[in-house]
C-alpha positions as CSV (number, residue, x, y, z in Angstrom):
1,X,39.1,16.6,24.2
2,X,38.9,13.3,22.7
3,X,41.2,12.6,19.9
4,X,41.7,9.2,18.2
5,X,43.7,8.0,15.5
6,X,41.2,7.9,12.4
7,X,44.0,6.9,9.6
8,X,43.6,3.4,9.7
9,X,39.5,2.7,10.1
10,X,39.9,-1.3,8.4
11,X,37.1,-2.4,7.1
12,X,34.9,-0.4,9.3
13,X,32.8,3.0,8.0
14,X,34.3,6.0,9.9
15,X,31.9,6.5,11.9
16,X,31.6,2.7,13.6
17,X,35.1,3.3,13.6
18,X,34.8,6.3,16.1
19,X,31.8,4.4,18.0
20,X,34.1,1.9,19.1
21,X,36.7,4.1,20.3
22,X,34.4,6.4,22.2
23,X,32.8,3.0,23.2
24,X,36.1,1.2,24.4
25,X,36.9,4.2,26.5
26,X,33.8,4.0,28.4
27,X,33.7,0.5,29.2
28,X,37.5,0.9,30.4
29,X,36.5,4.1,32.2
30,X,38.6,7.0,30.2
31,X,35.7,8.2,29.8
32,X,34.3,8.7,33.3
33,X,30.3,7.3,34.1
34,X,28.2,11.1,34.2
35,X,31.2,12.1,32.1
36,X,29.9,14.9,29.2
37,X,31.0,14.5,25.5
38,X,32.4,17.1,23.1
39,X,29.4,18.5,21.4
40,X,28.7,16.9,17.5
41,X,30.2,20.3,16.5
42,X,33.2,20.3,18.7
43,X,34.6,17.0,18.2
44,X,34.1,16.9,14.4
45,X,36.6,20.4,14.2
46,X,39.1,18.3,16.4
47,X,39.3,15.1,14.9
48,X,38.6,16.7,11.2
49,X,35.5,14.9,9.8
50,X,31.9,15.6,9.2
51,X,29.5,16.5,11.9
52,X,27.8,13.5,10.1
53,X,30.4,11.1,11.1
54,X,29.8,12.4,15.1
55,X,26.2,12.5,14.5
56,X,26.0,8.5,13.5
57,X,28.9,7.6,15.9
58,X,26.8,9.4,18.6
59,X,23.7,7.2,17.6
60,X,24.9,3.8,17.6
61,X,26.3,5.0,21.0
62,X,22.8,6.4,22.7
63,X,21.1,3.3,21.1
64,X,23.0,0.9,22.7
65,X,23.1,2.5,26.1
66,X,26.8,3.5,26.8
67,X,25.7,7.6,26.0
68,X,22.5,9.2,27.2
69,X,21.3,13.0,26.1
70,X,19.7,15.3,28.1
71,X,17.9,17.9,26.2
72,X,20.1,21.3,25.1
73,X,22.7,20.0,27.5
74,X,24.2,17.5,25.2
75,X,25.3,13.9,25.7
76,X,26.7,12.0,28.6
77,X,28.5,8.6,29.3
78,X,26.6,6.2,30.7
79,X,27.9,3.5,33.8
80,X,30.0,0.9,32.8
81,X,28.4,-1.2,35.8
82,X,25.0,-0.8,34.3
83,X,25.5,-2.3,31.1
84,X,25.7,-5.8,30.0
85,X,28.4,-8.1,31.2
86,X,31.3,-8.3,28.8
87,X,30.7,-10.6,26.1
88,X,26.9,-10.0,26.4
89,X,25.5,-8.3,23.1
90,X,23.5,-5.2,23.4
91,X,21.3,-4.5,20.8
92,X,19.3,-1.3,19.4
93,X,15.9,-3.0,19.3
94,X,16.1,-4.2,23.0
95,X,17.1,-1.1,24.0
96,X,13.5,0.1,26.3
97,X,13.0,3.6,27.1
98,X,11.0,5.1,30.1
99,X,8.9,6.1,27.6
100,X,8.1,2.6,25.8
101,X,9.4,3.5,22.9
102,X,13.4,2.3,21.7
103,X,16.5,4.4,20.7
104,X,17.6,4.1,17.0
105,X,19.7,6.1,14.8
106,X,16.8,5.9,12.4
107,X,13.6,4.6,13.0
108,X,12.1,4.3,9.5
109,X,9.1,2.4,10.9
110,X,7.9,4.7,13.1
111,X,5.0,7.5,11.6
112,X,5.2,10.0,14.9
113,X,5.6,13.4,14.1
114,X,8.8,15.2,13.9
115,X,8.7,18.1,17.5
116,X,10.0,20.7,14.7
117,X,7.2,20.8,12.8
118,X,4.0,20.9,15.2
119,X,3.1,24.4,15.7
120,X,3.0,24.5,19.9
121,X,3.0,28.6,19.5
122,X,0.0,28.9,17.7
123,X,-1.7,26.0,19.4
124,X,-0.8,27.4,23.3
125,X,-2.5,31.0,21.9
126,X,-5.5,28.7,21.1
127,X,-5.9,27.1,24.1
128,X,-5.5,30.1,26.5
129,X,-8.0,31.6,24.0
130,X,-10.8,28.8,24.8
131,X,-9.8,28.8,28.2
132,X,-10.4,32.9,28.7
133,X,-13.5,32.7,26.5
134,X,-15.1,28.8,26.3
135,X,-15.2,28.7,29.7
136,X,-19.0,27.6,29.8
137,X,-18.9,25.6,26.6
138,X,-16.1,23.6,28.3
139,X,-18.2,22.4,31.3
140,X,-21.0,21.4,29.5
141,X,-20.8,17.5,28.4
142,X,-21.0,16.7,24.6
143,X,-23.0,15.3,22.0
144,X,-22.5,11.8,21.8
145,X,-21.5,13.2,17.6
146,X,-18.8,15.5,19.3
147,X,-19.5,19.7,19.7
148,X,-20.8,21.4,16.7
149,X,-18.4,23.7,16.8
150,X,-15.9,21.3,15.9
151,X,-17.7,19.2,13.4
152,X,-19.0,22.4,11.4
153,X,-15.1,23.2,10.9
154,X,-14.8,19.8,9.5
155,X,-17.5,19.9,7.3
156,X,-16.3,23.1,5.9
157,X,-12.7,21.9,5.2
158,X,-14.3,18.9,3.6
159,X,-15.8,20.7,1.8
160,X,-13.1,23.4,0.1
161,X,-10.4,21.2,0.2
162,X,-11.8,17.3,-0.8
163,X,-14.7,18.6,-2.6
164,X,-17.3,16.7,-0.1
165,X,-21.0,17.8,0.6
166,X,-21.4,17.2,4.3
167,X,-23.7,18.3,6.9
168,X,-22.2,18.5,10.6
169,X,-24.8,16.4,12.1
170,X,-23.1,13.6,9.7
171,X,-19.8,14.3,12.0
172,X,-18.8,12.1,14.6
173,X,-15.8,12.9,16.3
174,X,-14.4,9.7,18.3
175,X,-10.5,9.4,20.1
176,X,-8.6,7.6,17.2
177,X,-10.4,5.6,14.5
178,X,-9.9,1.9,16.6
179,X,-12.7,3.5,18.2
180,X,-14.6,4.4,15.5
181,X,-14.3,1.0,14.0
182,X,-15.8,-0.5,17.3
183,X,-19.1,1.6,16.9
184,X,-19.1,1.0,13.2
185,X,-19.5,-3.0,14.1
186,X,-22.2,-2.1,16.8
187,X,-23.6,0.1,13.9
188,X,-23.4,-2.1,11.2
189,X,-23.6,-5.8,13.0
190,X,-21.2,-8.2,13.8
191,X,-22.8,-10.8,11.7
192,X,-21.2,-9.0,8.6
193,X,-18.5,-9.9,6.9
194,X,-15.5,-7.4,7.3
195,X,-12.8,-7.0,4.2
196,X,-9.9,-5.4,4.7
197,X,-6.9,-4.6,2.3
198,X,-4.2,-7.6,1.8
199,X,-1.7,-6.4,2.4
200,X,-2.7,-3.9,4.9
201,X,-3.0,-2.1,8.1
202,X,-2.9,-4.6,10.7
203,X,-5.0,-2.6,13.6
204,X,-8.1,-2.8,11.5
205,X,-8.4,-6.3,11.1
206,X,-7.6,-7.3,14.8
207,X,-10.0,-4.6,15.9
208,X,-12.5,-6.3,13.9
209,X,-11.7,-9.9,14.9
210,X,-11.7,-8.9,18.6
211,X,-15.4,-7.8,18.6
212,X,-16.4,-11.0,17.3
213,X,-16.8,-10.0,13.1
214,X,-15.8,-12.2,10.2
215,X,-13.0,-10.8,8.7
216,X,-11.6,-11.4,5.0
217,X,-8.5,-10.9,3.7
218,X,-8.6,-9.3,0.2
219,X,-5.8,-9.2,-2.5
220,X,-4.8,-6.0,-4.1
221,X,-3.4,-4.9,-7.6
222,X,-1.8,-2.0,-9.1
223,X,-4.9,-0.6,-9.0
224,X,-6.4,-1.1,-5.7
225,X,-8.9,-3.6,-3.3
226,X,-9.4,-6.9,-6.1
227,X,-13.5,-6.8,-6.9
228,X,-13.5,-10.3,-7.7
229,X,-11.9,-11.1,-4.5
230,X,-14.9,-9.0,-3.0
231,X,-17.5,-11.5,-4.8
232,X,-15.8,-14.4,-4.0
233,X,-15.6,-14.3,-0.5
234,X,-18.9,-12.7,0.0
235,X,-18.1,-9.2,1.9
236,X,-20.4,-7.1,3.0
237,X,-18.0,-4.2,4.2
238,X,-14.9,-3.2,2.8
239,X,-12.4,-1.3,4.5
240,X,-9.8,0.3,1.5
241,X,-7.9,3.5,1.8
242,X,-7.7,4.2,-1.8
243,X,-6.1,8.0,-1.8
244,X,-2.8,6.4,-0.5
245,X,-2.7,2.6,0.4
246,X,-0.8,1.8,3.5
247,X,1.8,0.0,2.9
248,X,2.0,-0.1,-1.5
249,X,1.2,3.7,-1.7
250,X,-0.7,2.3,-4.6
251,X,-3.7,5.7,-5.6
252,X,-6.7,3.9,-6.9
253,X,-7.6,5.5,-10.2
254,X,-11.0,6.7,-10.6
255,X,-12.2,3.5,-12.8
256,X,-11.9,1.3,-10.1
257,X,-13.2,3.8,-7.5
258,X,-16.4,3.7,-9.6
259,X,-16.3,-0.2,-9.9
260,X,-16.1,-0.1,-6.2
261,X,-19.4,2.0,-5.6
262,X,-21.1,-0.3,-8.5
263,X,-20.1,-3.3,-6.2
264,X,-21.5,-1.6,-3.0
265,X,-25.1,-0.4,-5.1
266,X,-25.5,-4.2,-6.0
267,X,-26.1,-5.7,-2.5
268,X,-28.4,-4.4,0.1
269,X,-26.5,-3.8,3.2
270,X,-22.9,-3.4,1.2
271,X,-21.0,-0.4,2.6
272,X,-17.6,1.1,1.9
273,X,-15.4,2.5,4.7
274,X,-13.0,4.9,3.1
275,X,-10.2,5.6,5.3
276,X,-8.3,8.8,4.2
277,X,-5.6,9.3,6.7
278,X,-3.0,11.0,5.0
279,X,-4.5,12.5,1.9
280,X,-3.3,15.7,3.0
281,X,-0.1,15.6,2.8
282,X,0.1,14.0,-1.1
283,X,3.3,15.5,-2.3
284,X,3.0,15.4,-6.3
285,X,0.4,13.9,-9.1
286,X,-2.9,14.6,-9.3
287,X,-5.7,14.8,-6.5
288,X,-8.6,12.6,-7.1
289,X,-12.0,13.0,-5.3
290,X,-12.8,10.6,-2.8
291,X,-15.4,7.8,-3.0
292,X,-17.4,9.5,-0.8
293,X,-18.1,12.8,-2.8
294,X,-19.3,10.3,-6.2
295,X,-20.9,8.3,-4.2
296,X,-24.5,8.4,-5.4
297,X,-26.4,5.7,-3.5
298,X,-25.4,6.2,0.4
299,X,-22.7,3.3,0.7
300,X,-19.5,5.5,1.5
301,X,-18.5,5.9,5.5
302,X,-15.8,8.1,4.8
303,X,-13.4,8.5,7.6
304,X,-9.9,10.3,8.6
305,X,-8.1,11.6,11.7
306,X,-5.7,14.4,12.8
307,X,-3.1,12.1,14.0
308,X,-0.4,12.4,10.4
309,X,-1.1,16.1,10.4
310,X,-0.9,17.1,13.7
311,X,0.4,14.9,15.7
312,X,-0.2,11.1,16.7
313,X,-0.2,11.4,20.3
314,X,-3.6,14.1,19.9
315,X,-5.9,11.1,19.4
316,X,-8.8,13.0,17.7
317,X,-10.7,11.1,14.6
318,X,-13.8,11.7,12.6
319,X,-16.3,9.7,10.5
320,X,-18.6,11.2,8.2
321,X,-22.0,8.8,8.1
322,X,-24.4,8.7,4.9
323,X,-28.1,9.9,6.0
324,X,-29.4,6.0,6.5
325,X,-26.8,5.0,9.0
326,X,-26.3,8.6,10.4
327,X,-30.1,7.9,11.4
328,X,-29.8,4.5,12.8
329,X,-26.5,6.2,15.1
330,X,-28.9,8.5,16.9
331,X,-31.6,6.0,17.3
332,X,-29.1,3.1,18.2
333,X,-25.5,4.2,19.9
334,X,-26.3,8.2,21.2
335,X,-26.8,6.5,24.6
336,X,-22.1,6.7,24.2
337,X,-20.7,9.9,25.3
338,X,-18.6,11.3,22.9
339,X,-14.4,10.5,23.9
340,X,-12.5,13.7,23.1
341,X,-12.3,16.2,25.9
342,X,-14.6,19.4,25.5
343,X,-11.2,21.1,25.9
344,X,-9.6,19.4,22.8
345,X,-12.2,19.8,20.6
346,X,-12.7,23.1,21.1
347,X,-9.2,23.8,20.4
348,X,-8.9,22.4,17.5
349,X,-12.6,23.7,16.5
350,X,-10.8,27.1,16.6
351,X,-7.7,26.4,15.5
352,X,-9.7,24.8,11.6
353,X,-12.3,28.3,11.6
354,X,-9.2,31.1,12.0
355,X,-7.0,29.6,9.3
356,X,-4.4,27.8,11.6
357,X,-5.1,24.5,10.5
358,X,-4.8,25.1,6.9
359,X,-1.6,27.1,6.7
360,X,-0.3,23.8,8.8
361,X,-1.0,22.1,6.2
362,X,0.8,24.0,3.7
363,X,4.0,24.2,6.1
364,X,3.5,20.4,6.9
365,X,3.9,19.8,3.1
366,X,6.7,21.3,2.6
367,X,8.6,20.1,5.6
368,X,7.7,16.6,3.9
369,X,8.9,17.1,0.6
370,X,11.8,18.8,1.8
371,X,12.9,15.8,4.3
372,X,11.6,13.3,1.6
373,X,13.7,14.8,-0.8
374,X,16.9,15.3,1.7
375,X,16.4,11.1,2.2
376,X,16.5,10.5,-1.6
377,X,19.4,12.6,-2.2
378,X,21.3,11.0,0.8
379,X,20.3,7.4,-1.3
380,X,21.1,8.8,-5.0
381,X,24.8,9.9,-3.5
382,X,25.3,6.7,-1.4
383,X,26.5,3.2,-2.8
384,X,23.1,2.2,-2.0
385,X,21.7,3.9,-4.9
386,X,23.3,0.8,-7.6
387,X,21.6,-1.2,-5.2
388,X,18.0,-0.1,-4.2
389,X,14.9,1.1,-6.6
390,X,12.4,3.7,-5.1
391,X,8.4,3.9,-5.9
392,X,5.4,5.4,-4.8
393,X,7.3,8.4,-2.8
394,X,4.6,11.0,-4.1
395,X,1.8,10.2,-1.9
396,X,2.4,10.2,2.0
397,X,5.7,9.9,4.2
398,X,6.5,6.8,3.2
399,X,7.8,5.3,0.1
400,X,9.1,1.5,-0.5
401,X,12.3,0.3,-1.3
402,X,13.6,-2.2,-2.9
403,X,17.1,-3.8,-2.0
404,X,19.4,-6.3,-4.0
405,X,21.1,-8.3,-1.4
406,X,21.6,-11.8,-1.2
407,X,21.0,-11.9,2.3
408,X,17.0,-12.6,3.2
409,X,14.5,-10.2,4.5
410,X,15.1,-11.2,8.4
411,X,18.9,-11.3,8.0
412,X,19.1,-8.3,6.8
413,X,16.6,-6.3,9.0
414,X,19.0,-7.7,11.8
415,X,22.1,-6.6,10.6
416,X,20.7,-3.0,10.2
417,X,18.9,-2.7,13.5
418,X,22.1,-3.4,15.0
419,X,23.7,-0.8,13.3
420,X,21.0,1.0,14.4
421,X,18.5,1.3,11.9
422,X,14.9,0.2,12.3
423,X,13.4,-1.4,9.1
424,X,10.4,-3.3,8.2
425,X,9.5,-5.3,5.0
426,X,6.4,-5.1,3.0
427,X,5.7,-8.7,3.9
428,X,5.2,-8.4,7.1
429,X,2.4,-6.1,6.6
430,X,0.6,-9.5,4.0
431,X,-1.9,-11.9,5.7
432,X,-2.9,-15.4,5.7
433,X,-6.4,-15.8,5.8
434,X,-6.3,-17.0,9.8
435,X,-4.8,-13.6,10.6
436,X,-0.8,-14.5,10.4
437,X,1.3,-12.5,8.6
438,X,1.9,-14.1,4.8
439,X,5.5,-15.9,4.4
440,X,4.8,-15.2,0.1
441,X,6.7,-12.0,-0.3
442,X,10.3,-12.4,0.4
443,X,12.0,-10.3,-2.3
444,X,13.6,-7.5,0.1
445,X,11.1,-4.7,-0.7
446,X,10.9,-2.5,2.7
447,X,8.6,0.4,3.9
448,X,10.2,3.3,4.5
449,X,8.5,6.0,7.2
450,X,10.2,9.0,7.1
451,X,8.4,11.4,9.3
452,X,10.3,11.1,12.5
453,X,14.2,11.0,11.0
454,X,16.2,13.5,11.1
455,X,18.1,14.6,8.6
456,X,21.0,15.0,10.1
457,X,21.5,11.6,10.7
458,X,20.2,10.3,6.8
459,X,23.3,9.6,5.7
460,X,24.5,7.7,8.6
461,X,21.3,5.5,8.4
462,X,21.6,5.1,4.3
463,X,25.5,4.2,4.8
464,X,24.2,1.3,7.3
465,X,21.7,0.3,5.3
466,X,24.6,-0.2,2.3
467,X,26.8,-1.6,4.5
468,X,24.3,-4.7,5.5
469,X,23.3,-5.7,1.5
470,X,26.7,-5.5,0.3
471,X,28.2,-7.6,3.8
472,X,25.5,-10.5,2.4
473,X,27.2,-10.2,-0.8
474,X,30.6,-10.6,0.3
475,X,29.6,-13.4,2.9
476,X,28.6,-15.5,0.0
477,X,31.3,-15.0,-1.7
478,X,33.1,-16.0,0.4
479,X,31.4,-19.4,1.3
């Protein structure tokens, strides 16, 4: 059993403390290469501290490569010989997976779903039920729209739960909305001129600027996409996600949602593309209908996608045209085959029509709040709280967070992802008009994803998150 001498930590939290004695063993081989560890559990009753403390300690240790896990056989030492030489830093965020994907503590800029939460029972019975009774639907190729089956399930739950009068031939399924986007500018022209939110999601723009369409950076306010910025740079399409912006979490208020649609009514070929992603899983506050269902003149392509509520590796998205452009579709772009599996979409067409889907939903929200809440509480009882201010956390998994620290934004993102903590600021998500992130917003204001942490490890991740704004303050103190 491993057993260290935890009286006299320095300056150190207690569990860095015990990741560097577990760590210093390794490298000097106490701790044999293949060697296995004392479970969380174990070692916390034998050394007498949290299972907390072992959980963080464990962390910093897998994310830097001297302890792997194998799955419900627990965690291993890795070789000495393997590592980097001595004096060589190893750090969190060059730490490469097989998978692509990097080891952290907390990753609180990643939105994958958490495994707990995805309901693989109920979705295995579904697909052995398509399989035993589908099995002629499945061979037969698609609409270019997707199967009916699966866009009259959307159209219903449009319908009962965001208040939307759709038809299913206004459906069309696509895998992920990058590739929605990409027929929208074969739909719409490239010769537009594309708007998207400032700051905003950077996929949207880049897919637009790589097939060849102006783009235009708009500014935002407290209340949403800026109309005079619309007007002054002469858009034609706006992209805006007004339920729940990504990254403010700013909800546009119904006035400006109706300004919007007055903006679209007053030029010809002006059009709206609403982007909903995550409007199910709004936490608290009121619900407000979507631009699509007020939208009285035809200008709304609303559109969402399955990835935040089910999972973000099942790349199945929707868009719901208005009659004119649903029309020029068919006569233009049905010559595309449709790029969701027959097999996938009739899975999921069943799983919506029996119920499934929407009593996920209801589960989903609660596992939210309940790990939103978990990460707050962790905050409110750490030292961080006299140090950070929280908004928007009722819409979405994410919230922001502001941290006084005299260190800047980069300085500090460094010292946390190499305490193992992955963190991005809200100015990196601002851009310049040529497409480069904005340098504007430097005030330590940082976009926390919560989906994929664990709560068991909360607050380890808060504590390092403390620990790197209060070492800026002592550094210039000391200088």
């Amino acid at each position: 059993m491993l057993t260290y001498n935890l009286a006299d930590t320095g300056s150190d939290a207690l569990y860095t403390y015990l990741y560097k004695c577990i760590r210093q063993d390794i490298l000097t081989g106490k701790i044999r290469a293949g060697q296995k560890l004392p479970s969380k559990r174990t070692l916390a009753k034998n050394l007498g501290i949290s299972v907390i403390t072992v959980e963080g300690a464990y962390g910093l240790l897998t994310a830097e490569g001297y302890v792997y896990s194998l799955p419900k056989k627990g965690f291993y030492a890795a070789d000495p010989e393997l590592m980097p030489a001595a004096g060589q830093a190893v750090h969190a965020g060059n730490m490469v997976l097989t998978g692509g994907s990097r080891a952290y503590l907390a990753d609180l800029t990643s939105n994958q779903t958490d495994t707990a939460i995805f309901p693989f029972s109920i979705w295995t019975r579904t697909m052995r039920e398509v399989m035993a009774e589908d099995q002629e639907a499945l061979m037969v190729n698609p609409p270019c729209g997707g199967i009916m089956a699966l866009r009259e399930s959307i159209a219903a739950y449009l319908a009962d739960f965001r208040g939307m009068s759709v038809n299913p031939e206004q459906v069309i399924i696509g895998a992920g909305t990058e590739y929605l986007y990409s027929l929208l500018i074969q739909l719409l022209g490239r010769d537009r001129r594309y708007g998207v939110e400032n700051p905003g999601y950077h996929k949207a723009a880049r897919v637009y600027e790589e097939m060849g369409a102006g783009t235009a950076y708009i500014g935002m306010d407290a209340e949403g996409i800026r109309i005079d910025e619309l007007e002054a740079k002469a858009v034609d399409v706006i992209h805006v996600s007004p339920s729940h912006h990504f990254p403010t979490g700013h909800v546009t208020p119904i006035s400006r949602r109706y300004e919007l649609l007055a903006w679209a009514s007053r030029g010809e070929e002006r059009y709206i593309i609403e982007d909903d992603y995550d409007s199910e899983l709004r936490l608290g506050g009121k619900t407000i209908p979507t631009l699509q269902s007020i939208d009285a003149s035809g200008r709304v392509i609303y559109m969402n996608t399955f990835t935040k509520t089910l999972c973000s590796t099942v790349r199945i998205s929707y868009m719901v045209l208005p009659y004119p452009l649903c029309e020029r579709f068919y006569e233009k772009l049905s010559f595309y085959s449709c790029t969701v599996s027959n097999f996938e979409q009739y899975t999921l067409a069943r799983f919506m029509a029996d119920g499934s889907f929407e009593k996920h939903i209801n589960r989903l929200r609660s596992f939210y709040q309940k790990k939103r809440d978990s990460l707050l509480t962790a905050i409110r009882r750490s030292p961080l709280a006299k140090r950070a201010e929280i908004y928007e956390e009722e819409a979405g998994v994410h919230f922001l967070m502001k941290i006084r620290t005299d260190r800047e934004e980069e300085a500090y993102t460094a010292a946390v992802r190499a305490g193992g903590v992955r963190l991005k600021p809200l100015s990196a998500y601002y851009f310049r008009e040529e497409g480069s992130p904005s340098e504007t917003s430097r005030d330590n204001t940082y976009v926390i994803n919560y989906s994929s942490v664990r709560e068991e490890v909360m607050a380890a991740a808060v504590q390092v998150l403390y620990e790197a704004a209060a070492a800026g303050t002592k550094s210039k103190t000391k200088t």
